[in-house]
C-alpha positions in Angstrom: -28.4 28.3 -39.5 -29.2 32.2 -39.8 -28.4 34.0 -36.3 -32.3 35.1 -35.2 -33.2 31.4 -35.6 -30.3 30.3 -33.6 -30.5 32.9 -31.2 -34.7 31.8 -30.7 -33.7 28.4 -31.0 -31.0 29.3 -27.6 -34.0 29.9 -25.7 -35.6 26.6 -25.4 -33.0 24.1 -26.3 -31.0 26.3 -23.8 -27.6 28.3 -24.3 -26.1 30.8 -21.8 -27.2 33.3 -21.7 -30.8 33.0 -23.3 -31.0 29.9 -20.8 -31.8 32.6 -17.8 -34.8 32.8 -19.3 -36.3 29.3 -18.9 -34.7 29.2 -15.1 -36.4 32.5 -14.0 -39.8 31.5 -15.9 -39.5 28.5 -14.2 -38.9 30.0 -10.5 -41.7 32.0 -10.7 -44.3 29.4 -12.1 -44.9 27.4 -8.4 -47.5 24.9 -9.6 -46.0 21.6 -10.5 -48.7 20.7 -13.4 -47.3 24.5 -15.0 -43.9 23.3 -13.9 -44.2 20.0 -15.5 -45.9 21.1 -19.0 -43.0 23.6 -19.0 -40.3 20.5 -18.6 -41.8 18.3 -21.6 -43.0 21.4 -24.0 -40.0 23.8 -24.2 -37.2 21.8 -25.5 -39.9 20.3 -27.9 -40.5 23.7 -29.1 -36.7 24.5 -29.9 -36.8 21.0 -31.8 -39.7 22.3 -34.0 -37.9 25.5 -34.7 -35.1 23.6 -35.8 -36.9 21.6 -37.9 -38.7 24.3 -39.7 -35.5 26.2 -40.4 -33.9 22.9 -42.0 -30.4 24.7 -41.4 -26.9 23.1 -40.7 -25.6 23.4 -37.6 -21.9 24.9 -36.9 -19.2 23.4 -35.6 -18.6 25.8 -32.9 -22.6 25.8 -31.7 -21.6 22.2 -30.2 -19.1 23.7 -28.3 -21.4 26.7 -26.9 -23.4 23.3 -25.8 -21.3 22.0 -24.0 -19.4 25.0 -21.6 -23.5 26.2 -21.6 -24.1 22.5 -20.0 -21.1 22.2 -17.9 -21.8 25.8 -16.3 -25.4 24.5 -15.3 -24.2 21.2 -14.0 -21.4 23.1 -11.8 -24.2 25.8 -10.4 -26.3 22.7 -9.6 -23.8 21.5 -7.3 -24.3 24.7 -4.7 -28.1 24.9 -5.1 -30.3 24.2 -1.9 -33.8 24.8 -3.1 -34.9 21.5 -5.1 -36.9 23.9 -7.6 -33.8 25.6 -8.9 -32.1 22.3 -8.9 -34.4 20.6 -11.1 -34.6 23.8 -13.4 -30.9 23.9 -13.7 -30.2 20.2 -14.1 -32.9 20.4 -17.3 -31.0 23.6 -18.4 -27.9 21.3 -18.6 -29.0 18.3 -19.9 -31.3 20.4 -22.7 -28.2 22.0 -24.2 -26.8 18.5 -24.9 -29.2 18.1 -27.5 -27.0 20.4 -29.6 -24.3 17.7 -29.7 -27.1 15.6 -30.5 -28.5 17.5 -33.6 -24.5 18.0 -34.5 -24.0 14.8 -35.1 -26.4 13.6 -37.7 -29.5 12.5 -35.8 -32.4 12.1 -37.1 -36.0 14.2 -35.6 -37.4 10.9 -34.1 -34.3 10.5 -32.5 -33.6 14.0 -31.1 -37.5 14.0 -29.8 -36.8 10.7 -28.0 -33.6 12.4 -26.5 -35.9 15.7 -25.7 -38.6 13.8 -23.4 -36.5 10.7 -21.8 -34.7 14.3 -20.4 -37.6 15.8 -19.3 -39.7 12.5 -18.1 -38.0 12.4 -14.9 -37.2 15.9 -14.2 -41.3 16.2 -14.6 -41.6 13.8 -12.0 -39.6 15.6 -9.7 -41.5 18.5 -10.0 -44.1 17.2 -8.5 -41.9 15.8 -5.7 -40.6 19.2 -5.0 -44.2 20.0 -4.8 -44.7 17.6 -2.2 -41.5 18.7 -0.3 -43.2 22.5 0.1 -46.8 20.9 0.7 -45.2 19.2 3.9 -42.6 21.1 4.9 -43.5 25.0 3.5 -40.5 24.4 1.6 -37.9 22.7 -0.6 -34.2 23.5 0.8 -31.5 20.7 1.3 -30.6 20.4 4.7 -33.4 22.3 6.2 -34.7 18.5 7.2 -33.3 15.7 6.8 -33.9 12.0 7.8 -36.5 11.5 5.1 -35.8 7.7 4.9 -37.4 7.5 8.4 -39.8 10.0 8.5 -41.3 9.3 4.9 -40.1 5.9 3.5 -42.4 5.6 0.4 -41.8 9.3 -0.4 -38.2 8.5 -0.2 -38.2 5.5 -2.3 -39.9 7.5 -4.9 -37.7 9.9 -4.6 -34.6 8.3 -4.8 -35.4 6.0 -8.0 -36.3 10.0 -9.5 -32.8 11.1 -8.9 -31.4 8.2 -10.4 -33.7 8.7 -13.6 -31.9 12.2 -13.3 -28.7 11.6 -13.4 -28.5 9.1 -16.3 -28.3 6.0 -13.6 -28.6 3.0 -16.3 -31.8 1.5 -18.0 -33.7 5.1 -17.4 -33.9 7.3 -21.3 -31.2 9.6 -19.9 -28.7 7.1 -19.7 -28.9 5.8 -23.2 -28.8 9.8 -24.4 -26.0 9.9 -22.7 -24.5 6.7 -23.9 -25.8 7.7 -27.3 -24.3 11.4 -27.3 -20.9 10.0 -26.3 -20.7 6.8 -29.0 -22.0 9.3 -32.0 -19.5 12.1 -30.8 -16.3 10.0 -29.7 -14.6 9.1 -32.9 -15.3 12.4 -34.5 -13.9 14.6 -31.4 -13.2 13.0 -28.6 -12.8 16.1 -26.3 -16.4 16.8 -26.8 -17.1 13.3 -25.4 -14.6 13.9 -22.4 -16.8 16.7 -21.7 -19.7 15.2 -22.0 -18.6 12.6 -19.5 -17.9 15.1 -17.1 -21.6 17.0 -17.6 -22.7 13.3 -16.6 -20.0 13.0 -13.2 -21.0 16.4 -12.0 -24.9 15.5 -12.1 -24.2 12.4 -10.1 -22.4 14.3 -7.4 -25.1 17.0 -7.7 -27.9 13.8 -7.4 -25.6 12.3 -4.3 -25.5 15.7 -3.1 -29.5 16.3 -2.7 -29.8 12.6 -1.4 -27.5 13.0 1.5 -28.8 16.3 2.3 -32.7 15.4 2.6 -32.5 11.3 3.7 -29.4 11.0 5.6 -30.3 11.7 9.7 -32.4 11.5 12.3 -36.3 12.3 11.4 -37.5 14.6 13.5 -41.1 15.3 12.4 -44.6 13.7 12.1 -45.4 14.4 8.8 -48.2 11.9 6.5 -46.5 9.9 3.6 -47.2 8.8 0.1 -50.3 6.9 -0.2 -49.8 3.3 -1.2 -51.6 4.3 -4.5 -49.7 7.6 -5.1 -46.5 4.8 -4.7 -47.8 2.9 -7.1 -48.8 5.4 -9.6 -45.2 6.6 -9.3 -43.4 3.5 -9.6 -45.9 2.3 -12.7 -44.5 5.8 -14.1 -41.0 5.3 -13.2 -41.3 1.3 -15.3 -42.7 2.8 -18.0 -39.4 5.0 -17.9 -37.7 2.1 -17.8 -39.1 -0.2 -20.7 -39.1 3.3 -23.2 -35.3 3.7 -22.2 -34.5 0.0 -23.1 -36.6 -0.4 -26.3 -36.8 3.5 -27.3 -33.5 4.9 -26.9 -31.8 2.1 -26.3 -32.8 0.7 -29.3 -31.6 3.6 -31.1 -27.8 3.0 -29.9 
């Protein structure tokens, strides 16, 4: 792969440091629909480039992956604001797909891997959204006791999170699962590392849940509507049954 298409193709499937420019495009568009068409569309465009080029990748690009997904997942672990959470967790997971590519994959394949990421974290953009609607803002520990003060919000949310961080039957998990099985018997440090990429997002993901549902609710703030529920949880189904017979078929 010739260097200006790598280094254009580093912008949008993400590696440090072209990734700073997703995260500060990102923090600066504040509506979710901009926020969401941004989640699904750019590692799709880094795909395309890719494709177009119809170059090899080298074997130290994986590498550049993997510290580039590690260093996002580790920064996720001392963000408050949910916004910059989601943007860094996509960051992480999006330079994966490197490994992906590296290993022989084919385009349906690496597509199917590009939006079972993004899915979820597009839901969760309009979460955060809601947060900042309610609240004027989206900071962990700023209020907490969710669970009480807005249980269908916080069932919704929850389920998102798990999506997130690769919790099984959701399309993350099977990328995961997929990225290790391919990768393992050709170099099995890369697979280590991609384990612990996965361990650091659920702490992160355990992290945001204790610091927003855990306590006492303390305000009188309007829920979910039961159809907004239901619209999310249809979504969050639909996650479930394209992770089990789309990527997990691909395993």
């Amino acid at each position: 792969m010739s260097l200006p298409v790598l280094l254009v193709a580093g912008l949008f499937l993400p590696l440090f440091p072209f990734s700073m420019l997703f995260n500060v495009l990102y923090a600066r568009v504040r509506h979710p629909v901009l926020r969401g068409v941004l989640l699904l569309v750019w590692p799709q465009i880094g795909l395309a480039i890719i494709l177009m080029s119809s170059a090899s990748i080298p074997p130290w690009l994986p590498v550049w992956a993997l510290l580039t997904s590690l260093l996002y997942a580790l920064r996720a672990l001392a963000l408050r604001e949910l916004g910059l959470w989601t943007s860094f967790i996509a960051t992480s997971a999006w330079a994966l797909v490197w490994i992906v590519l590296s290993s022989g994959a084919s385009m349906t394949q690496l597509q199917w891997v590009g939006l079972g990421i993004s899915a979820p974290l597009l839901l969760m953009a309009f979460l955060v959204a809601g947060l900042e609607h309610r609240f004027g803002a989206a900071y962990l520990d700023l209020y907490g006791g969710l669970a009480q003060t807005i249980p269908r919000y916080t069932t919704v949310l929850v389920i998102v999170i798990l999506a997130i961080i690769a919790s099984p039957l959701f399309p993350t998990f099977f990328a995961m699962l997929s990225i290790i099985i391919k990768v393992f018997p050709v170099r099995p440090s890369m697979a280590i590392g991609v384990g612990v990429v996965w361990l650091l997002w659920s702490w992160a993901g355990a992290r945001v849940l204790q610091g927003l549902i855990i306590g006492p609710g303390h305000r009188d703030v309007v829920d979910l509507k039961q159809a907004s529920l239901w619209l999310y949880l249809l979504l969050l189904a639909g996650l479930i049954v394209s992770g089990v017979y789309g990527l997990g078929g691909m395993l």
